[in-house]
C-alpha positions in Angstrom: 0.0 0.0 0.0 1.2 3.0 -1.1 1.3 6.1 1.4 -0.3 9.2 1.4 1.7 11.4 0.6 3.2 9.1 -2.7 -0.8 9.8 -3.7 -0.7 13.2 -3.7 2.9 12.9 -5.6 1.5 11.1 -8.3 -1.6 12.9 -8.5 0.6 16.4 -8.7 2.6 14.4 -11.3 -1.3 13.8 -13.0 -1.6 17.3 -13.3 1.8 17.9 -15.1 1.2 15.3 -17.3 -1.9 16.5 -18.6 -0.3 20.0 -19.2 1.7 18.2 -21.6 -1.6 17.8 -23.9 -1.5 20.3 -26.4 -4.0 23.4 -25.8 -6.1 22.4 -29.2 -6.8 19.1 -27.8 -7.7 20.0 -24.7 -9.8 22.6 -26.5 -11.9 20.2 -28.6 -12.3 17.4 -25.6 -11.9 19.0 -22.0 -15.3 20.7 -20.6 -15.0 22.3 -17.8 -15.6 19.1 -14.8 -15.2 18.9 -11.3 -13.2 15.8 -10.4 -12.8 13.4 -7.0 -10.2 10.8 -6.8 -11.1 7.8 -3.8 -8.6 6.2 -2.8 -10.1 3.6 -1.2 -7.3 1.6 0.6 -6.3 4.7 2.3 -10.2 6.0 2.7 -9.6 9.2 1.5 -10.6 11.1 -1.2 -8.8 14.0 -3.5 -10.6 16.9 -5.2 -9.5 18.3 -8.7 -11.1 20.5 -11.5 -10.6 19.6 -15.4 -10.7 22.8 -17.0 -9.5 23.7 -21.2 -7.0 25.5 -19.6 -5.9 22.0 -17.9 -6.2 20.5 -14.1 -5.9 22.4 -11.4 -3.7 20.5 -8.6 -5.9 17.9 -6.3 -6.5 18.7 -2.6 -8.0 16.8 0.1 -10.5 19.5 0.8 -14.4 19.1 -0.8 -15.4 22.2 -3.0 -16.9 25.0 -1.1 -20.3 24.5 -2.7 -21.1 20.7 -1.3 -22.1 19.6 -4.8 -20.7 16.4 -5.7 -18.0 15.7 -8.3 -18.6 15.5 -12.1 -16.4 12.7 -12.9 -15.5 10.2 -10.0 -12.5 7.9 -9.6 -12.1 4.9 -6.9 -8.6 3.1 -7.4 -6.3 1.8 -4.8 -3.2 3.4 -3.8 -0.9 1.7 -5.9 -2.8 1.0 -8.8 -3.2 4.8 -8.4 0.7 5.6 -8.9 0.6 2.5 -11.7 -1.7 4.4 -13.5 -0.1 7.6 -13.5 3.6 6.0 -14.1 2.5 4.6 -17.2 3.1 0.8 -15.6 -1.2 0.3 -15.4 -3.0 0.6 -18.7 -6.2 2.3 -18.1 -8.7 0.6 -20.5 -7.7 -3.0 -19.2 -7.5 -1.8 -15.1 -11.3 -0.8 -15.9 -12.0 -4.0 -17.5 -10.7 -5.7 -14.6 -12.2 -4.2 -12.5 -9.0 -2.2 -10.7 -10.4 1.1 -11.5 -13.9 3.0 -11.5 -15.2 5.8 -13.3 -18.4 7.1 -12.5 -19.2 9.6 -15.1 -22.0 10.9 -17.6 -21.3 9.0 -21.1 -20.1 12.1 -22.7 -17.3 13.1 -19.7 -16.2 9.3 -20.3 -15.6 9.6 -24.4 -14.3 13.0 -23.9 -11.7 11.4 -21.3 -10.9 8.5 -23.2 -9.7 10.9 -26.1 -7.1 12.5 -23.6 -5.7 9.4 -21.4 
């Protein structure tokens, strides 16, 4: 099990990564989404927001307006830093049930364009 604080390094490493998507892509595919990452070995869950302009850096505190995220993820600590280090494909760890997405339709094409 992978600690807290290597969660908040990969998920930091997350956001640089998607900055590395060029700005045209993210225009045509990225709406703006509010995002929650549960990481459910650790019980504790991150807060993000995809935006064109790219992902703003997770924290562990809920958005101010108590709504509930657009686009959920529940993983496990180190399929989370798997993931994100390239080592965990995403299509077969949601297949095997390692990873789960709850999302509309649409958020879930959109995302599958940019991972």
């Amino acid at each position: 099990m992978a600690s807290v604080e290597e969660c908040r390094a990969a998920l930091a490493k997350l956001v640089d990564q998607f900055d590395e998507i060029g700005e045209e892509d993210r225009a045509k595919h990225v709406v703006e989404r509010t995002v929650s990452c549960r990481v459910s070995d650790l019980d504790l869950i991150f807060y993000g927001r995809l935006r064109p302009e790219g992902l703003d850096p997770f924290s562990e505190e809920p958005p101010s307006n108590g709504k509930s995220a657009d686009v959920k993820l529940t993983i496990v600590s180190d399929d989370l830093i798997a993931l994100v280090d390239g080592e965990l494909d995403l299509a077969r760890a949601l297949l095997g049930g390692r990873v789960r997405i709850d999302a509309s339709f649409g958020d879930l094409l959109r995302l599958r364009r940019l991972l």
